[in-house]
C-alpha positions in Angstrom: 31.4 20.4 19.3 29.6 17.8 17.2 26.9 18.0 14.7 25.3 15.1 13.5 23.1 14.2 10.5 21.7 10.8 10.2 21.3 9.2 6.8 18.0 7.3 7.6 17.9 3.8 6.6 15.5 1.2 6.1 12.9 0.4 9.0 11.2 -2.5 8.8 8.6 -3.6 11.7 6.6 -6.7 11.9 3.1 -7.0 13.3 2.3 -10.4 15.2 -1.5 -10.7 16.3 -3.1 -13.3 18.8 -5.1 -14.0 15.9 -3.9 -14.7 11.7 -4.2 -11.8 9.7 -3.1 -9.3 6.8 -2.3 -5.7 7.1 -3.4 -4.8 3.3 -5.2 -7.9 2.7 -6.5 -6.6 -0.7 -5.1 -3.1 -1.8 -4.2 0.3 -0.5 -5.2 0.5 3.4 -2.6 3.5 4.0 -3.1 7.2 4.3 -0.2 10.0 4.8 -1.8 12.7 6.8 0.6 15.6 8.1 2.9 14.0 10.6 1.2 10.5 10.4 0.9 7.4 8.7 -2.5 5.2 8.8 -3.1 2.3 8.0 -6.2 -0.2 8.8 -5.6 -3.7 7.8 -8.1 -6.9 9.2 -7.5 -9.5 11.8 -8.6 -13.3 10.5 -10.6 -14.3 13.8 -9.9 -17.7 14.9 -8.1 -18.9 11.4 -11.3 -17.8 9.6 -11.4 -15.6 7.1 -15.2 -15.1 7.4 -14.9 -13.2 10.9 -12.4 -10.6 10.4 -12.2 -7.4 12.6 -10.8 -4.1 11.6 -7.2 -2.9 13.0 -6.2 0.8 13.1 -2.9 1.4 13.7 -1.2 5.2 13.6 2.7 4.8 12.7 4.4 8.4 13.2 7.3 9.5 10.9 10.5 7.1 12.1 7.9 4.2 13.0 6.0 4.8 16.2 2.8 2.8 17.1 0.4 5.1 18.8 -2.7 3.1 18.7 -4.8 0.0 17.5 -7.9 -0.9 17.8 -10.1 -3.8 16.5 -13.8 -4.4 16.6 -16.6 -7.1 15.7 -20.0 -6.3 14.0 -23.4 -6.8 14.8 -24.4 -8.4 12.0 -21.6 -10.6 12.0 -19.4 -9.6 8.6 -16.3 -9.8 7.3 -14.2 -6.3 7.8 -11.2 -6.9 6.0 -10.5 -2.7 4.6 -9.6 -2.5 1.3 -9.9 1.5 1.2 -9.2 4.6 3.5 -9.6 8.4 1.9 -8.8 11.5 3.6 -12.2 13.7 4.3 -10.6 16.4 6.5 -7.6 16.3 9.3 -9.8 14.6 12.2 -12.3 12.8 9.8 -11.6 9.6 7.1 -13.6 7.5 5.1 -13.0 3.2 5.4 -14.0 0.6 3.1 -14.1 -3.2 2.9 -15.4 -6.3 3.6 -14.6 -9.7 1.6 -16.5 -11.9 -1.3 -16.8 -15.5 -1.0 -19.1 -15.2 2.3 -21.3 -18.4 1.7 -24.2 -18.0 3.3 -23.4 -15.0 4.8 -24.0 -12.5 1.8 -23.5 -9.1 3.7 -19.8 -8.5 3.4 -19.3 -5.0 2.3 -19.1 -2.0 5.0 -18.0 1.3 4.9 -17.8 4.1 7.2 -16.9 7.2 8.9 -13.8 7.0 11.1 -13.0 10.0 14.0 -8.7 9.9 14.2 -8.8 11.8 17.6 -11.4 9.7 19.5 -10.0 6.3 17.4 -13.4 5.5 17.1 -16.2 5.3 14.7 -18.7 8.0 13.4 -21.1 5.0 12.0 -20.7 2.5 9.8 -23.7 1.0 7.0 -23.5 -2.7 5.1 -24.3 -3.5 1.9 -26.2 -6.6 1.6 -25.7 -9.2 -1.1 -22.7 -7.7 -2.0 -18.6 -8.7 -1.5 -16.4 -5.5 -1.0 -16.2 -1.8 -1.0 -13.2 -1.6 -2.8 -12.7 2.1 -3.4 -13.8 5.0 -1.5 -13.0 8.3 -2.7 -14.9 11.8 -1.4 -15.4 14.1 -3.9 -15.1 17.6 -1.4 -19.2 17.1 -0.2 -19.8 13.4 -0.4 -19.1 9.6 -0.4 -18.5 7.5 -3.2 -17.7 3.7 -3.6 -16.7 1.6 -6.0 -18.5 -1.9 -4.8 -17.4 -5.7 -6.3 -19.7 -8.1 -7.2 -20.4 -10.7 -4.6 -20.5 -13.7 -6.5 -20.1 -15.4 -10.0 -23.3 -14.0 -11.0 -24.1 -10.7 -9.5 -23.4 -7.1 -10.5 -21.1 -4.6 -9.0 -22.5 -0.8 -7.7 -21.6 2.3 -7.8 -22.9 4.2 -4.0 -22.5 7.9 -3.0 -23.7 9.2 0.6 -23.3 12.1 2.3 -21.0 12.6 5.3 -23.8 11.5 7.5 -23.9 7.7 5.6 -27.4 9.1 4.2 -27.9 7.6 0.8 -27.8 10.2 -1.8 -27.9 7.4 -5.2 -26.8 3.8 -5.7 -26.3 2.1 -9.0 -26.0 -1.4 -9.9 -23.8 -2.1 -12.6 -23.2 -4.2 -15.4 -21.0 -4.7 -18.1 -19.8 -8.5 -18.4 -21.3 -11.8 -19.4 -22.0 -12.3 -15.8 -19.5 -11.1 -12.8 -18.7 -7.7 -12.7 -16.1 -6.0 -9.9 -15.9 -2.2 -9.5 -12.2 -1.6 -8.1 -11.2 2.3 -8.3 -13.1 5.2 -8.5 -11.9 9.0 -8.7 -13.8 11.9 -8.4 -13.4 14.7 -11.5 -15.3 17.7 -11.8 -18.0 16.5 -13.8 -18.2 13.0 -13.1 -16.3 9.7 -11.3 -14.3 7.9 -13.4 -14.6 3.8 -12.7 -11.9 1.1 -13.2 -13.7 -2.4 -12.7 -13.0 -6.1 -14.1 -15.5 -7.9 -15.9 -16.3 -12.2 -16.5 -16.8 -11.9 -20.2 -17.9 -15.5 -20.3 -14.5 -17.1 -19.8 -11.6 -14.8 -19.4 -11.7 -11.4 -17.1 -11.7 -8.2 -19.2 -10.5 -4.5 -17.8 -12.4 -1.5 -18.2 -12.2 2.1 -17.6 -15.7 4.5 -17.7 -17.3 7.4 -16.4 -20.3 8.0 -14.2 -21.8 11.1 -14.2 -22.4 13.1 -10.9 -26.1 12.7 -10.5 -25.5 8.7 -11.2 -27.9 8.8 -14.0 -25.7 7.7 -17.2 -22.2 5.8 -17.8 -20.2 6.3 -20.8 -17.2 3.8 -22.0 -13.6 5.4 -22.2 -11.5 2.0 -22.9 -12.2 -1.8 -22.1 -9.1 -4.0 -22.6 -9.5 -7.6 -23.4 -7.1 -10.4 -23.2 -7.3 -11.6 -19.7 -5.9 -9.0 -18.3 -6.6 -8.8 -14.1 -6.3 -5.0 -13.3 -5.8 -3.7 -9.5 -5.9 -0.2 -9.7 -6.2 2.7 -11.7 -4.5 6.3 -10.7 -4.5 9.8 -12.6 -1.1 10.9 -13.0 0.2 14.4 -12.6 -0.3 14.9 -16.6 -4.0 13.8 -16.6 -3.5 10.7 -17.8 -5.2 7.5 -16.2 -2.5 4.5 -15.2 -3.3 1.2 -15.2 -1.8 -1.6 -13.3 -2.0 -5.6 -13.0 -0.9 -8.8 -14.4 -2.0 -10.9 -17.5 -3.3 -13.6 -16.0 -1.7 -16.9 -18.2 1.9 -16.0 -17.8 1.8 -14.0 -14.2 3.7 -11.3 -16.0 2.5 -7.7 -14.9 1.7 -4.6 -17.0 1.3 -0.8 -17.2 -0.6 0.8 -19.4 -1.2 4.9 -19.7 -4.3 5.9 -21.3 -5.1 9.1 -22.2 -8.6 10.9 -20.8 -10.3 10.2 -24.4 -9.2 6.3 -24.0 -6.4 6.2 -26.5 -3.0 4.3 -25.0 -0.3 6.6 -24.6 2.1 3.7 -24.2 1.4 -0.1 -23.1 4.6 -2.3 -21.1 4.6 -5.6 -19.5 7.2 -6.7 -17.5 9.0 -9.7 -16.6 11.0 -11.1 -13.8 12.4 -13.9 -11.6 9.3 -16.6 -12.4 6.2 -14.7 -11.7 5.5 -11.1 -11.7 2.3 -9.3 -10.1 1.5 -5.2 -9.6 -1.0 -4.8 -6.8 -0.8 -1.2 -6.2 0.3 2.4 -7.8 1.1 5.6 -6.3 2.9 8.5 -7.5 6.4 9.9 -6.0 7.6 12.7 -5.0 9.4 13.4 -8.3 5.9 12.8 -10.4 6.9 9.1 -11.6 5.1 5.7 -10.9 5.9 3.9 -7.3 4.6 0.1 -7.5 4.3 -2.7 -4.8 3.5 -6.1 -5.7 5.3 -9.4 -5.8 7.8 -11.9 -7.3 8.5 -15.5 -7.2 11.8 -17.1 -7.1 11.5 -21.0 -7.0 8.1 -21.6 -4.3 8.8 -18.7 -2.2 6.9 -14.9 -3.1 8.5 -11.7 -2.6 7.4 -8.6 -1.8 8.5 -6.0 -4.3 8.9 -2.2 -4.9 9.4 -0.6 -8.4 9.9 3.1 -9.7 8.6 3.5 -12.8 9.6 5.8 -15.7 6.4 8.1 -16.1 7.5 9.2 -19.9 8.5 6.1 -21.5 7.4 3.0 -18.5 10.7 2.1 -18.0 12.2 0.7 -15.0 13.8 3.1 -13.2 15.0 0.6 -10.4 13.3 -2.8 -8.9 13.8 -3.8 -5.4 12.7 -6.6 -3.8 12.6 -7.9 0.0 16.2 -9.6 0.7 14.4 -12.6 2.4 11.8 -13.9 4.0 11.1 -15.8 7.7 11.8 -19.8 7.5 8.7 -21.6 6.2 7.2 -18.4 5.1 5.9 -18.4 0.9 3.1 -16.5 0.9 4.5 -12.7 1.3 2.9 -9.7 -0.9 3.4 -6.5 -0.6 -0.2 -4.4 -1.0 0.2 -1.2 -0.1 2.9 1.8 -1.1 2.9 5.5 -0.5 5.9 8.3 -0.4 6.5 9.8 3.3 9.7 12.1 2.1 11.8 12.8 -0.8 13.7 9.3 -1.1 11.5 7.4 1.4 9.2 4.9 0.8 6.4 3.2 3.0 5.2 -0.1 2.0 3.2 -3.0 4.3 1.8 -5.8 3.3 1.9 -9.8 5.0 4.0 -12.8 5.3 3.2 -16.2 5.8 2.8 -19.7 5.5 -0.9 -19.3 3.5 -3.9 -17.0 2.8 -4.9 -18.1 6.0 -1.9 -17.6 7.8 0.0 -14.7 7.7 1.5 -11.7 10.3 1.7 -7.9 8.7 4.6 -5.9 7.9 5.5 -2.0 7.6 8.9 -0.8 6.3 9.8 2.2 5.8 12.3 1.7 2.2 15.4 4.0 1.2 15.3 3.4 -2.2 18.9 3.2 -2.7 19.8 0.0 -0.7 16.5 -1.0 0.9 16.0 -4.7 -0.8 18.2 -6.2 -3.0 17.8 -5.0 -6.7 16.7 -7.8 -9.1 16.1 -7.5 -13.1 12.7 -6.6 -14.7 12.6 -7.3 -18.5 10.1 -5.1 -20.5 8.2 -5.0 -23.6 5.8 -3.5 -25.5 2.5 -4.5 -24.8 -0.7 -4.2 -27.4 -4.1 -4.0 -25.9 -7.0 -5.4 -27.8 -10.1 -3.6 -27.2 -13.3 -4.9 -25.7 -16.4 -2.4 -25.6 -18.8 -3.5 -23.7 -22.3 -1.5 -23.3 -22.0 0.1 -19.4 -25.7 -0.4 -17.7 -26.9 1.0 -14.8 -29.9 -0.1 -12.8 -30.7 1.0 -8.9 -29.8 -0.6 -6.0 -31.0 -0.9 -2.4 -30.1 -2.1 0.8 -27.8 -0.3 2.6 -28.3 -1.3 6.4 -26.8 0.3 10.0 -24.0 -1.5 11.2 -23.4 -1.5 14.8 -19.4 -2.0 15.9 -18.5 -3.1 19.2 -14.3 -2.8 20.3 -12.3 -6.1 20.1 -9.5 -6.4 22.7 -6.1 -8.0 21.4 -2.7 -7.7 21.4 0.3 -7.4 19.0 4.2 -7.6 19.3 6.2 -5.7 17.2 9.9 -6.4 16.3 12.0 -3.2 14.6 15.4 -3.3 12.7 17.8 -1.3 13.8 18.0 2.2 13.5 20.2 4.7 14.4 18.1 7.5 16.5 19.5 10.9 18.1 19.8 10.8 22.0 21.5 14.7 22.2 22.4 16.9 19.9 26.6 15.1 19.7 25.7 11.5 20.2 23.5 9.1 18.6 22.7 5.3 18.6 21.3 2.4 17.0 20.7 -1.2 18.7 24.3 -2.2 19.4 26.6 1.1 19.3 26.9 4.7 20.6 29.0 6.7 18.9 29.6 10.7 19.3 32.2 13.5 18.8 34.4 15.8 20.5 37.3 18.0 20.3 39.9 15.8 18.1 38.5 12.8 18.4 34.8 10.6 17.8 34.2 7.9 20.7 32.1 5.0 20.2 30.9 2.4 22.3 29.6 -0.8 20.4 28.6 -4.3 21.7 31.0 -6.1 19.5 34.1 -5.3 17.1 32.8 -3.2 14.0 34.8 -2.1 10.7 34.1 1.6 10.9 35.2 3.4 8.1 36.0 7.2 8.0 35.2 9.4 4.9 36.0 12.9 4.1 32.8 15.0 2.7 34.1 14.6 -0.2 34.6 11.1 -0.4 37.9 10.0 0.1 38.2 7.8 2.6 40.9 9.0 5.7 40.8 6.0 8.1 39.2 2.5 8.5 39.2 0.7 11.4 38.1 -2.2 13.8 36.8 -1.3 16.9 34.7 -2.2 19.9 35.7 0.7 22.6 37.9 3.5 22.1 38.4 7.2 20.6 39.7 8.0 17.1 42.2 10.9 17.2 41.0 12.8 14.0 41.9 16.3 12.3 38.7 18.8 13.1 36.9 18.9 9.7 33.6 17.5 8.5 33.5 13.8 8.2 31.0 10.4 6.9 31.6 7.9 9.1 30.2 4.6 8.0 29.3 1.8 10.2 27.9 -1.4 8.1 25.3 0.3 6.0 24.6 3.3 8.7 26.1 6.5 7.7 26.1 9.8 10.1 27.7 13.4 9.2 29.8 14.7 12.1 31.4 17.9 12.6 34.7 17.8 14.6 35.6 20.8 16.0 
């Protein structure tokens, strides 16, 4: 008799399209419902950015593609998603578009997305405006967060109902021209607003609140200094945490602000020759996961780091162990936890903006990537306080979507996966147990190395066929960097 237990290990799973494309183009495409893992990322139609289609894909715990799906619009806009949010177990709420349309200025859509029929509810544009960036529903309604679509326009503020009905929209200003509106999280008695502002030479953070009805904005903390902010999350404690990179040196930052606007604690942080925070989350364990990048000579890497939530320091740094031939442009843009230990990422790799294939992996944060130094510091944040304005905004439009037919290849890593309950395989071994002995089967001569459950190692050896005669007792056997618990009886 045999029992088995399989230390999971990283799964990594690349997406190649008929077309160029990102995954997570711009921030946090990825949802973890029961079971399931979505994520939406865009297709780049014909090497241009300016007709990009929606992709669904639904990955199932151990990395299983159930679906995708693409579509075009009618009008013709750009549906890169920047922003998915959970409305019920069948229902979800999707964001996007992209700025820089030229003279196409309708480039933000949202919508209402049915996970059973893999289809769309409806779907509304915004006109004269570059990307819904957030999306957040607030128990009864929509709302967005919406970035300005050029150098001088304003960003908006938009809550619906689940029907797309439009219940208030607010234009918004608080730079010396541009003004993007990147997070937005619903609180009992109002939404509280991360955005970027062009103050007129340098961008400038801030962090206010809008109230429910959409009728005032109040200022909780603007941050000057060129600082570019991604995203903003409330922590477990109350607290809001802000992530990015300060723009001249390419060096990244954290800093946790209290729900008054006071800083708790500010860090920037270091590494390799470039270092850039795209996204936050929260694990398991109530600490800071962040994915982003770093750059060692010409060549970005995607990155993962957990994050002290007491004191910001690093509580480890991983990044990806390498990257295809010819392939410098790689970020990591999107991060959530799937299980105690386990870490989803996804992101793209490629050549250029222009010309890049997705990824998913699924991380043990133990020996995922290689680890690589951060340095950190204290960081001081000079304040900016800007006057928040609000004006009304219309023109929100029907969109009509219409299903895209294409294909993708996948390529996994290995894994080991159960086939019975006493034997178990990965892409070039079997191996299972019996009475005095474990069998294994493998394509070529492996070191396999034998461990007692308490560590100390009983036998190591090279194999390609054959049994090893063993005492019954309960065993690690190790096999490269796969690890399995068996039971000899």
């Amino acid at each position: 008799m045999i029992f088995l237990i399989i230390s999971q290990i990283n799964k990594i799973i690349w997406f190649q399209y008929n077309s160029t494309g990102c995954l997570t183009c711009h921030k946090t495409p990825i949802l973890k419902m029961n079971d399931s893992t979505y994520i939406l990322g865009s297709l780049h139609y014909n090497n241009n950015r300016l007709r990009t289609m929606l992709i669904g894909i639904k990955v199932k715990t151990g990395i299983t593609v159930e679906w995708y799906k693409a579509w075009t619009s009618n009008p013709d806009l750009n549906l890169d998603v920047s922003a998915l949010a959970k409305v019920n177990d069948t229902l979800i709420a999707v964001g996007g578009g992209h700025g820089g349309c030229g003279s196409n200025t309708n480039c933000s859509f949202f919508g209402l997305f049915n996970l059973k029929t893999q289809n769309f509810v409806w779907a509304k544009y915004l006109s004269s405006k570059g990307m819904v960036s957030s999306i957040a529903y607030d128990g009864n309604n929509l709302v967005l967060a919406v970035q300005g679509y050029d150098a001088s326009s304003r960003g908006a503020i938009v809550k619906t109902d689940l029907n797309g009905n439009l219940i208030w929209a607010k234009e918004t200003y608080f730079g010396c021209s541009r003004n993007d509106n990147y997070t937005i999280i619903p609180e009992n008695s109002s939404y509280v607003i991360m955005g970027i502002g062009w103050w007129c030479g340098s961008w400038q953070p801030v962090i206010y609140r809008i109230s429910l009805d959409g009728s005032s904005a109040t200022l909780i903390r603007g941050i000057s200094n060129n600082y570019r902010a991604y995203n903003l999350i409330k922590d477990g404690d109350g607290n809001y945490v802000l992530i990015g990179f300060w723009e001249p040196s390419y060096q990244a930052f954290l800093s946790k602000i209290s729900p008054s606007g006071a800083i708790i604690y500010s860090k920037r942080y270091s590494a390799n020759n470039g270092l850039r925070f795209y996204d936050i989350t929260l694990d398991l364990d109530g600490n800071y996961l962040i994915s982003g990048v770093t750059k060692i000579s010409s060549t970005d890497y995607p990155i993962v780091i957990k994050i002290n939530k007491n004191d910001g320091s690093v509580i480890w740094a991983r990044r990806w162990s390498g990257a295809p031939a010819n392939q410098a442009h790689n970020q990591a843009k999107g991060i959530v936890p799937v299980k105690p230990g386990k870490i989803l990422t996804s992101g793209y790799l490629g050549t250029s903006v222009e010309s890049h294939n997705g990824f998913i992996a699924i991380l043990d944060s133990s020996d995922c990537m290689n680890s690589f130094g951060v340095n950190v510091s204290d960081l001081t944040l000079s304040s900016w306080s800007p006057s928040i304005t609000l004006s009304n905004y219309t023109g929100i439009n029907n969109l009509t979507l219409t299903t895209y037919n294409f294909s993708i290849s996948q390529t996994p890593s290995c894994s080991v996966v159960p086939i019975s309950d006493n034997e178990h395989k990965s892409c070039n071994y079997r191996i299972y147990g019996s009475k005095g002995f474990i069998a294994i089967k493998s394509e070529n001569e492996i070191n396999l190395k034998i461990f007692s459950i308490s560590g100390h190692k009983v036998k190591e050896v090279k194999i390609k066929e054959g049994k090893i005669k063993i005492e019954p007792g309960v065993y690690i056997v190790q096999i490269g960097k796969d690890k399995v618990k068996i039971i000899v009886k």
